[in-house]
N, CA, C and O atoms as a GROMACS GRO file, in nm:
protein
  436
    1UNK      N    1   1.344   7.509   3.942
    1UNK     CA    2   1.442   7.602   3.995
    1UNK      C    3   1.548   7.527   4.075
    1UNK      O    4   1.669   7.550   4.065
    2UNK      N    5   1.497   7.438   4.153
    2UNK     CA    6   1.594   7.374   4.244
    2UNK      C    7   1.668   7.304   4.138
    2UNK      O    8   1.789   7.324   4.124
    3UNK      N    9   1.603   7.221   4.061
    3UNK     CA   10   1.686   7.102   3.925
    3UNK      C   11   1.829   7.249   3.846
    3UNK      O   12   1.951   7.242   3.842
    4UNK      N   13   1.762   7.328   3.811
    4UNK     CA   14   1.888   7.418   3.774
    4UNK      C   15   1.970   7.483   3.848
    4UNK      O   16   2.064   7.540   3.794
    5UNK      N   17   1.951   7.490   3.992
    5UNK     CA   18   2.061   7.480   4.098
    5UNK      C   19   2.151   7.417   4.099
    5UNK      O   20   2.262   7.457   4.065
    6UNK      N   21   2.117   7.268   4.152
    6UNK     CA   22   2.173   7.141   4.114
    6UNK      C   23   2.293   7.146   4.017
    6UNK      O   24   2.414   7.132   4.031
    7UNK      N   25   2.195   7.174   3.891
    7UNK     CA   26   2.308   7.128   3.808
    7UNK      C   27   2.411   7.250   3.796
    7UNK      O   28   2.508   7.212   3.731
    8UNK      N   29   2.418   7.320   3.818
    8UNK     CA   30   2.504   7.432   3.815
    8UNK      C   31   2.626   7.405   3.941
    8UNK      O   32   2.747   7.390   3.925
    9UNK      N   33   2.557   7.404   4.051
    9UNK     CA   34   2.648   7.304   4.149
    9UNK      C   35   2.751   7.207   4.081
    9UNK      O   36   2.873   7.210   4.091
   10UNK      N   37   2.678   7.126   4.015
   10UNK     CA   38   2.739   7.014   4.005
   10UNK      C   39   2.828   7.035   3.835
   10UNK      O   40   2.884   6.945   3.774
   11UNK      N   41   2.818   7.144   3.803
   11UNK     CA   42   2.901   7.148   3.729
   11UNK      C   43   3.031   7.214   3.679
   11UNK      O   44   3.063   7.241   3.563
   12UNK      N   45   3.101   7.235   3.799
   12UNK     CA   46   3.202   7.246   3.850
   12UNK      C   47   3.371   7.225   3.757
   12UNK      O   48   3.392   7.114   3.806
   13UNK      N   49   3.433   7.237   3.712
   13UNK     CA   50   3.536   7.216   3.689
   13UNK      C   51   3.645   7.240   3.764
   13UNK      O   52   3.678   7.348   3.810
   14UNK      N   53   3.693   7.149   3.773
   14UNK     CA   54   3.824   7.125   3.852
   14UNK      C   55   3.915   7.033   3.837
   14UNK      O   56   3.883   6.915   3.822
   15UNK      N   57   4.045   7.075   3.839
   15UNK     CA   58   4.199   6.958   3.761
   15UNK      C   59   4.224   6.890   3.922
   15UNK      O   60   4.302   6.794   3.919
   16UNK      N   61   4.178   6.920   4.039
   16UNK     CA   62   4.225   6.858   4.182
   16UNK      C   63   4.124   6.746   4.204
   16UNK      O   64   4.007   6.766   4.236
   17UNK      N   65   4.172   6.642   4.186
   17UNK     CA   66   4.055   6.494   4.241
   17UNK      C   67   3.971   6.569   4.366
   17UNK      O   68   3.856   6.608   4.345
   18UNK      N   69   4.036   6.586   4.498
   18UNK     CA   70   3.919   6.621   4.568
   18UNK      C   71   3.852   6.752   4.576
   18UNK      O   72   3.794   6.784   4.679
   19UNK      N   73   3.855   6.824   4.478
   19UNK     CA   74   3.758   6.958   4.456
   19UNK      C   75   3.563   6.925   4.405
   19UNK      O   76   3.500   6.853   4.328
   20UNK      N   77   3.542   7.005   4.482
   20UNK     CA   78   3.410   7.011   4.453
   20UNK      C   79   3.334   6.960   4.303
   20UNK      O   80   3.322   7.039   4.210
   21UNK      N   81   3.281   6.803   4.296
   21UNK     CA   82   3.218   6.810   4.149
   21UNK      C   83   3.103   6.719   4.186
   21UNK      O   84   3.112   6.686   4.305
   22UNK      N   85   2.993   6.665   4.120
   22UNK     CA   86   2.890   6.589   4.164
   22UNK      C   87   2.904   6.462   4.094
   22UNK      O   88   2.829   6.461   3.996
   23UNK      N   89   2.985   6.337   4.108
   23UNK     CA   90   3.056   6.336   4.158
   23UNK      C   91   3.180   6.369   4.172
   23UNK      O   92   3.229   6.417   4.069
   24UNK      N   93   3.261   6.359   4.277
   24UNK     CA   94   3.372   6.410   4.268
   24UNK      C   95   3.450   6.379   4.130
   24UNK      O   96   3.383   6.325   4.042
   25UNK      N   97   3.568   6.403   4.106
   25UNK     CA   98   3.649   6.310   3.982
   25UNK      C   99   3.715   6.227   4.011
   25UNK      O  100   3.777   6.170   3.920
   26UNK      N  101   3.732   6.181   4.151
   26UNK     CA  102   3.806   6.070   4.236
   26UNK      C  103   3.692   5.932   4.201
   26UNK      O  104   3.694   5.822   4.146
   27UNK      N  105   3.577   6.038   4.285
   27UNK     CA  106   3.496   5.892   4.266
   27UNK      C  107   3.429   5.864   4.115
   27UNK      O  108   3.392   5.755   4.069
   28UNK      N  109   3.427   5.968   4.066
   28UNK     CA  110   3.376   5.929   3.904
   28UNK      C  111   3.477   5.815   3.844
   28UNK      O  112   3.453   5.714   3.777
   29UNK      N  113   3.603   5.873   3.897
   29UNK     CA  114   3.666   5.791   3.808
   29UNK      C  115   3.697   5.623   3.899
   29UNK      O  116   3.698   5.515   3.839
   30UNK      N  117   3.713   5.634   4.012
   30UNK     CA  118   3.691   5.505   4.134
   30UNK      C  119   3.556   5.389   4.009
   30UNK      O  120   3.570   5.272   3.971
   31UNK      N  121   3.448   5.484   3.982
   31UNK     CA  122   3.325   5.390   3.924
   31UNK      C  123   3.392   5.374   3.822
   31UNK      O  124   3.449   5.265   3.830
   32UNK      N  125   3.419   5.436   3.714
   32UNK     CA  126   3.435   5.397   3.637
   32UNK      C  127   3.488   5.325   3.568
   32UNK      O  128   3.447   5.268   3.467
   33UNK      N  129   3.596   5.322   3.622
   33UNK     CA  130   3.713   5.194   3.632
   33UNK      C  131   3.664   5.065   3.698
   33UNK      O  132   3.703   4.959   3.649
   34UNK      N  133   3.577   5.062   3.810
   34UNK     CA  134   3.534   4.952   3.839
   34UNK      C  135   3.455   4.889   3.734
   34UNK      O  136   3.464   4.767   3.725
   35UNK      N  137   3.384   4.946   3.658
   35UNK     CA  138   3.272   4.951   3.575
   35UNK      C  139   3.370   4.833   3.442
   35UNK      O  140   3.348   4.721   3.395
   36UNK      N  141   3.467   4.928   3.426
   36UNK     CA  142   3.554   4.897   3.308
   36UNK      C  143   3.624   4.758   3.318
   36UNK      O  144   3.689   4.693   3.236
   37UNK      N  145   3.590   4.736   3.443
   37UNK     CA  146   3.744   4.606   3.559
   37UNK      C  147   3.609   4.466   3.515
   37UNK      O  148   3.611   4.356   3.461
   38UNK      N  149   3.502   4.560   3.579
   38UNK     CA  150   3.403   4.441   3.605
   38UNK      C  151   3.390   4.379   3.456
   38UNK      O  152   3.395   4.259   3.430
   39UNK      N  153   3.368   4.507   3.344
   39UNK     CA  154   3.282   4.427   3.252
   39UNK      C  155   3.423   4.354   3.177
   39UNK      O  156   3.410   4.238   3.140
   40UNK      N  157   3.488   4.387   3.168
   40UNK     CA  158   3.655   4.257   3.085
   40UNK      C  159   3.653   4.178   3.219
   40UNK      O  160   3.732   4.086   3.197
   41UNK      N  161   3.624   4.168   3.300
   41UNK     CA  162   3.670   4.034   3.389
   41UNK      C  163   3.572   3.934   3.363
   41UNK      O  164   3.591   3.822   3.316
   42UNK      N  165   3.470   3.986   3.398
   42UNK     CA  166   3.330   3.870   3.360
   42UNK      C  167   3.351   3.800   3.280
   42UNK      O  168   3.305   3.688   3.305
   43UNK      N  169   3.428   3.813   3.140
   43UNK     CA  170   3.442   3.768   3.020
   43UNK      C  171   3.534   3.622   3.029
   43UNK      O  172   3.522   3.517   2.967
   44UNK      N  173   3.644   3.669   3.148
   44UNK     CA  174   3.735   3.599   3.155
   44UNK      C  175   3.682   3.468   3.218
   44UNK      O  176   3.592   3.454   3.301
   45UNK      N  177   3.758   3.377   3.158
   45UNK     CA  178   3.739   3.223   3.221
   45UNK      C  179   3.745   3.214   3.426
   45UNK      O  180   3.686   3.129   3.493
   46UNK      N  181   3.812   3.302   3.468
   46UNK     CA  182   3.789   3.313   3.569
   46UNK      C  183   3.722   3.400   3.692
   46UNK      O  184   3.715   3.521   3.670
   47UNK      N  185   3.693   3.374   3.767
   47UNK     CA  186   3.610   3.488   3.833
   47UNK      C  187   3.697   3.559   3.891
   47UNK      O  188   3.764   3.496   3.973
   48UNK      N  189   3.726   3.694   3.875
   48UNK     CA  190   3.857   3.757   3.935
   48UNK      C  191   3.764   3.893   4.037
   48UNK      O  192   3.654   3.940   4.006
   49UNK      N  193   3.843   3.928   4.153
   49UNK     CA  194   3.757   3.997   4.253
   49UNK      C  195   3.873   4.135   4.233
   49UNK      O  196   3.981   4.107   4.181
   50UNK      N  197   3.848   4.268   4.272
   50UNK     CA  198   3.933   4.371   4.252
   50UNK      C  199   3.863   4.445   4.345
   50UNK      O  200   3.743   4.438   4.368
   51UNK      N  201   4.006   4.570   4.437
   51UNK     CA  202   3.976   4.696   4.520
   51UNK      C  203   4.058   4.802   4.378
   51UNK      O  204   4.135   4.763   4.290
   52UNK      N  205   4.002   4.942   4.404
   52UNK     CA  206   4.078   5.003   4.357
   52UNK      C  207   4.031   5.138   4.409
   52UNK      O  208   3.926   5.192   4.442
   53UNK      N  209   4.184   5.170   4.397
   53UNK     CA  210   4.189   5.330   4.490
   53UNK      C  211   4.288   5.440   4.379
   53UNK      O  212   4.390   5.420   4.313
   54UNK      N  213   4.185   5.580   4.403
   54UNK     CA  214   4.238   5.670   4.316
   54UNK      C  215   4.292   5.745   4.401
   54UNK      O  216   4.217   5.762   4.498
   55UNK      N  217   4.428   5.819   4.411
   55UNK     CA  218   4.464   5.936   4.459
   55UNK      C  219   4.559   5.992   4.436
   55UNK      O  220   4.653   5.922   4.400
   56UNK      N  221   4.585   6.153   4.446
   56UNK     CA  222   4.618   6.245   4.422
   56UNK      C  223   4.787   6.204   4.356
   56UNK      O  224   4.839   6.213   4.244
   57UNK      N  225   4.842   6.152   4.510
   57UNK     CA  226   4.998   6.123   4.547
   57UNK      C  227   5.005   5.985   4.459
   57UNK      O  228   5.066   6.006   4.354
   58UNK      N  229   4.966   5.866   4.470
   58UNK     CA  230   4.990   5.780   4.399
   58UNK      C  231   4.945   5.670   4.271
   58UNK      O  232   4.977   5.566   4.214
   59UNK      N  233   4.826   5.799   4.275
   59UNK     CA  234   4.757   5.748   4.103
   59UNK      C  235   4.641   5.659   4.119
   59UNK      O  236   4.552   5.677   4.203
   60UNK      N  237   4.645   5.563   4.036
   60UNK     CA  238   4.556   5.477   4.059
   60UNK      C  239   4.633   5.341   4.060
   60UNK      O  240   4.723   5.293   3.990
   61UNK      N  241   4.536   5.283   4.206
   61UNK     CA  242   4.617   5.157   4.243
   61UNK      C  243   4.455   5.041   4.257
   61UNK      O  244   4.346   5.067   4.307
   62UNK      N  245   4.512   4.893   4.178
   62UNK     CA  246   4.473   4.825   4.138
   62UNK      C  247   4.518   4.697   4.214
   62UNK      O  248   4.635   4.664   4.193
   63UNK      N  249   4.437   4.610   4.308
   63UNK     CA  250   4.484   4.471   4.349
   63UNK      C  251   4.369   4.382   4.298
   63UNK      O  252   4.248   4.403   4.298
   64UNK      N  253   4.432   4.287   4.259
   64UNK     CA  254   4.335   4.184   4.165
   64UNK      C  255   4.334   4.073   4.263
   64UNK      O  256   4.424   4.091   4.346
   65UNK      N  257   4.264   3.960   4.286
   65UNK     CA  258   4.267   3.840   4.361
   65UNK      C  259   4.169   3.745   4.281
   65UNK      O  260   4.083   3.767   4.197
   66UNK      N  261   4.215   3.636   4.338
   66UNK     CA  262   4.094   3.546   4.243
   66UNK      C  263   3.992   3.531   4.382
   66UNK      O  264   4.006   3.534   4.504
   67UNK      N  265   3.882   3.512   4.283
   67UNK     CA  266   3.744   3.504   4.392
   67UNK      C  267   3.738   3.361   4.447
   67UNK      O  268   3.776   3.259   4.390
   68UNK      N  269   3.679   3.373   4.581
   68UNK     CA  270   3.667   3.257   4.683
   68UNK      C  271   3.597   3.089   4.595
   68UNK      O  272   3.480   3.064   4.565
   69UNK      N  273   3.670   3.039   4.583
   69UNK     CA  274   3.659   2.946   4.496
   69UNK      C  275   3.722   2.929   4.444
   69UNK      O  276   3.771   2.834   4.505
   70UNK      N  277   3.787   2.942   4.353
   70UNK     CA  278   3.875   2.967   4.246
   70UNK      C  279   3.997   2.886   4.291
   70UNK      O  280   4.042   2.879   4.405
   71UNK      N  281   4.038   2.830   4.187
   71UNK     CA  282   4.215   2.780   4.238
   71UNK      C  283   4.290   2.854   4.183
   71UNK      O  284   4.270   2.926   4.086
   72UNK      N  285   4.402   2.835   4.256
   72UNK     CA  286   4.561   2.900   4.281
   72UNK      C  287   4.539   2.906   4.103
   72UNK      O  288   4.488   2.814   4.041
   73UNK      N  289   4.600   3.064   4.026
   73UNK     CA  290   4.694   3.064   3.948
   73UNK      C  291   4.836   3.105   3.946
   73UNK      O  292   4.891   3.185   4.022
   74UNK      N  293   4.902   3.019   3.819
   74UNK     CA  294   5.037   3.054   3.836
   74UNK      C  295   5.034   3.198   3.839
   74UNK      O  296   4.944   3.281   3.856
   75UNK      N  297   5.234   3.207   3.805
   75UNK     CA  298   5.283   3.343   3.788
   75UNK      C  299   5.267   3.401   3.680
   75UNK      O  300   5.246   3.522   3.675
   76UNK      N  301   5.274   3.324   3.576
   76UNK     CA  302   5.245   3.387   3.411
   76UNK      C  303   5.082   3.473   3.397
   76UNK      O  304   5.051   3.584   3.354
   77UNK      N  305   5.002   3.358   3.457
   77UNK     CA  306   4.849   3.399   3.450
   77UNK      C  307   4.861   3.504   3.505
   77UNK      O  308   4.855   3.604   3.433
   78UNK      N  309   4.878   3.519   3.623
   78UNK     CA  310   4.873   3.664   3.689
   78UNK      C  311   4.895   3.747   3.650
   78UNK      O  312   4.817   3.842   3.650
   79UNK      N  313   5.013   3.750   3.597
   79UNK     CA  314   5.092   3.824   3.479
   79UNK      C  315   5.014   3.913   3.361
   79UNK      O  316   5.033   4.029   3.324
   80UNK      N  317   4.928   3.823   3.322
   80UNK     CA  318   4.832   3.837   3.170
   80UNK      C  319   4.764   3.897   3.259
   80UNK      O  320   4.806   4.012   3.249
   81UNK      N  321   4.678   3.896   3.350
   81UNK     CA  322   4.566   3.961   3.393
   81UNK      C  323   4.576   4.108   3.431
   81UNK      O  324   4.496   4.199   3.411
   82UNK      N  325   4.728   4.107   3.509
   82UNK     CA  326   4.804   4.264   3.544
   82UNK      C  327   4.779   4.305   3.461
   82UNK      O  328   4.694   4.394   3.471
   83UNK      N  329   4.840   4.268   3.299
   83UNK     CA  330   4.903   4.362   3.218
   83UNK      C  331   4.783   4.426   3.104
   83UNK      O  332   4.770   4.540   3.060
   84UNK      N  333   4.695   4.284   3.077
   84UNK     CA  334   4.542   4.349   3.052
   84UNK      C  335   4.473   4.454   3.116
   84UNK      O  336   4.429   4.552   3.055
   85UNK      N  337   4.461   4.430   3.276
   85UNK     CA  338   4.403   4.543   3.309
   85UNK      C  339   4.465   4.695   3.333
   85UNK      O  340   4.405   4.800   3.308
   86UNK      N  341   4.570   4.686   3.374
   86UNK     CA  342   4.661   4.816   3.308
   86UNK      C  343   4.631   4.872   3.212
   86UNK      O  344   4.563   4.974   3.226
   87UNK      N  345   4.679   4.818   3.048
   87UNK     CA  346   4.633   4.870   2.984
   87UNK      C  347   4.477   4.921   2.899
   87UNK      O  348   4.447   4.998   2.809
   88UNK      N  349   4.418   4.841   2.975
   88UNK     CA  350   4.285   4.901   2.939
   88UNK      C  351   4.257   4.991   3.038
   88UNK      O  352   4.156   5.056   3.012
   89UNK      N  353   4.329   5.031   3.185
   89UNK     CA  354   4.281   5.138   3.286
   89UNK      C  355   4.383   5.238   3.174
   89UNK      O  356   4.318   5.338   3.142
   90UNK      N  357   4.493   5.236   3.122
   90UNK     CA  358   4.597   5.370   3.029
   90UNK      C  359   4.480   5.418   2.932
   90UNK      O  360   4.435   5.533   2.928
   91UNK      N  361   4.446   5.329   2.868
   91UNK     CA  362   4.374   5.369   2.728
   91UNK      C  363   4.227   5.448   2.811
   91UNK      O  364   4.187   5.555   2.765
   92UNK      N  365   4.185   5.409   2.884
   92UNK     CA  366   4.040   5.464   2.956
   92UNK      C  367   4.108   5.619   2.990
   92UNK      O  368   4.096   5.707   2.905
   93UNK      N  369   4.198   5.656   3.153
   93UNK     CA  370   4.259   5.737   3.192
   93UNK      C  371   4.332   5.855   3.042
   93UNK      O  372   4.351   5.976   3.051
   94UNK      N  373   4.352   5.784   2.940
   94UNK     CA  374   4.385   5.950   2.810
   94UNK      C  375   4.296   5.989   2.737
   94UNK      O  376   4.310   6.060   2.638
   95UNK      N  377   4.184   5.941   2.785
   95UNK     CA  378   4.038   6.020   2.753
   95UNK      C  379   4.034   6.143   2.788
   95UNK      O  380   3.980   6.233   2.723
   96UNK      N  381   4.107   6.158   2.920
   96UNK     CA  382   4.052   6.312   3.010
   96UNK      C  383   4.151   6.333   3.075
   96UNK      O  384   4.206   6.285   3.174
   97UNK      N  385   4.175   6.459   2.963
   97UNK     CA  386   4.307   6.565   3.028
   97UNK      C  387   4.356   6.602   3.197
   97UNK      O  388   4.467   6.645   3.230
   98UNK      N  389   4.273   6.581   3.264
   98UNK     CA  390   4.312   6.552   3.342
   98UNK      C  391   4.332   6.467   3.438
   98UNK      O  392   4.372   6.472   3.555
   99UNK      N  393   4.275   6.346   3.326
   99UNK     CA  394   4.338   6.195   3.458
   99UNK      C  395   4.492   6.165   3.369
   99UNK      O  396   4.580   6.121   3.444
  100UNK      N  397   4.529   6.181   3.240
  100UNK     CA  398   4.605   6.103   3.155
  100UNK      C  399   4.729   6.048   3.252
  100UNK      O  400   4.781   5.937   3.254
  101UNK      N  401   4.759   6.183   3.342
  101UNK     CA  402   4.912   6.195   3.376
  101UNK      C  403   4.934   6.094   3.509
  101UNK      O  404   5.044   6.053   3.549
  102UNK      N  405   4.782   6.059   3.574
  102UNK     CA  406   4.830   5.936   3.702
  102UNK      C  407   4.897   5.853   3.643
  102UNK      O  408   4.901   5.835   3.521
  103UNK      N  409   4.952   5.800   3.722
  103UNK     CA  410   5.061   5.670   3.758
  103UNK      C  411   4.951   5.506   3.762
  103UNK      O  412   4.853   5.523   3.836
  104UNK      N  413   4.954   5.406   3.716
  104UNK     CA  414   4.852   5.292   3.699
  104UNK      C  415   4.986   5.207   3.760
  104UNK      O  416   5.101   5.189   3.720
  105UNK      N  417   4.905   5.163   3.886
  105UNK     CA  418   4.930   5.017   3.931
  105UNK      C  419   4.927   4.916   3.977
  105UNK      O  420   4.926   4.917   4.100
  106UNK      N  421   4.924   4.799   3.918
  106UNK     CA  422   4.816   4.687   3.896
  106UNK      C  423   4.868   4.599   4.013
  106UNK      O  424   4.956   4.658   4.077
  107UNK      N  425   4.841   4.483   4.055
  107UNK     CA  426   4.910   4.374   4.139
  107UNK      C  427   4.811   4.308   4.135
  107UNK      O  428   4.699   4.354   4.114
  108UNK      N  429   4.849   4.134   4.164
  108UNK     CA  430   4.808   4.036   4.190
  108UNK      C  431   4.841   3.969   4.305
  108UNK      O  432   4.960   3.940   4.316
  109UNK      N  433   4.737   3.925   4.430
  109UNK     CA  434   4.784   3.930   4.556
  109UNK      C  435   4.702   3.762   4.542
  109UNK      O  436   4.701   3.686   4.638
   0.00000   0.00000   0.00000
């Protein structure tokens, strides 16, 4: 009885990131994207470290850094890494009608 509570709770629909869902769709989508960041970075020759923040007003925002160790890359590299992870956060985000329309933006700090 309680397990079909739960899920009824938690199954919620809502187009507003912070409206009631289990998890929210802020943070569903916060994981999931990390999820998506982590597993193409690993791949990469370098160890790359990432924050990322979802919200309402300015979409989803992405800062990339290279991990403690790592040497300086140029501007081009940086470049490739922005523009990779961008578009694999676009192609993820038009899955679901209601993330398609955020704003994606990437940086290298």
């Amino acid at each position: 009885m309680l397990t079909l509570l739960f899920l009824i709770v938690c199954q919620k629909s809502e187009s507003n990131l912070k409206k009631s869902h289990c998890p929210t769709r802020q943070e569903w989508l916060e994981l999931s994207l990390f999820k998506l960041i982590k597993t193409e970075t690993d791949a990469w020759e370098r160890r790359i470290g990432f924050r990322i923040k979802v919200d309402e007003e300015n979409g989803i925002t992405v800062t990339l850094t290279s991990s403690n160790g790592q040497p300086i890359i140029n501007e081009t590299a940086k470049q490739l890494y922005i523009d990779m992870v961008r578009q694999s956060i676009k192609h993820f985000i038009k899955k679901y009608d209601w993330s398609k329309d955020l704003t994606v933006f990437v940086q290298y700090i």
